[in-house]
Phi, psi and omega in degrees: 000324184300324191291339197271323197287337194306298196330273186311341193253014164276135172241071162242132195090337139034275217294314207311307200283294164351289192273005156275303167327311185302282177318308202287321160316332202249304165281341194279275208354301190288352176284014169245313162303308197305317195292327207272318142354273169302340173289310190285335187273358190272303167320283156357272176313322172300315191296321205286281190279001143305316173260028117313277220291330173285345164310262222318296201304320193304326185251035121295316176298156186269335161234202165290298186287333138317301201284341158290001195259327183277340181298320192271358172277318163338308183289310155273028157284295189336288159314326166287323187277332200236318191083352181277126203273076183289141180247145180202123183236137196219134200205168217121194195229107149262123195175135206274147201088037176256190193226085187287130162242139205226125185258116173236108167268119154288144196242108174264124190302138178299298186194184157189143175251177163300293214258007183248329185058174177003185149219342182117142154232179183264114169296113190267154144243132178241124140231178176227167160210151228223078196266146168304168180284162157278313215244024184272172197256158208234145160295106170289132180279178201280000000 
């Protein structure tokens, strides 16, 4: 009986189970980070390419109240393609040699648990701008 209590009253493997411990505090965190991360680089990328394209749809258009009507079908292909719920503001001058810019933001959620609820989010942004032609014929307005 004395071998088997020395046995249990040994602290060999200790070091082991620490340091599995140690580790395991240090990876579940990053099994949480890497999704929020891609989440926020997806977001990113969609705003980015939400203002490419509604600049590109906007100094297409034939008048002022077109290009804001393509800029926002720009936007919502963009939202249809992606699920990120992008916002878009678009200002400048249409007229030729102006210059339009188109701002697109998005808001992503940080996290969230059951009993804790939300953590916040973070706000992404893309923009672009677009100049109009100088020598094209422009729709006058009423």
């Amino acid at each position: 009986m004395s071998a088997l209590s020395a046995r249990l009253r040994s602290e060999r493997g200790q070091g082991l189970i620490s340091s599995l411990l140690l580790l395991a505090g240090v990876l579940i965190p990053l099994l949480f980070l890497v999704p929020l991360f891609a989440r926020l680089e997806l977001a990113r990328l969609a705003a980015d390419q939400a203002a490419r394209d509604a600049a590109r749809s906007a100094v297409q258009a034939p008048g002022p109240a077109e290009a804001e009507a393509a800029a926002q079908a720009a936007l919502v292909r963009a939202r249809e393609q992606t699920d990120v719920p992008l916002r878009l503001a678009l200002g400048g001058q249409f007229a030729r040699g102006g210059v339009l810019r188109a701002e697109v933001s998005a808001r992503v959620s940080i996290g969230s648990l059951p009993v804790v609820g939300s953590f916040g989010t973070v706000v992404v942004r893309g923009d672009a701008s677009a100049p109009v032609d100088r020598y094209r014929s422009l729709k006058e307005p009423p």
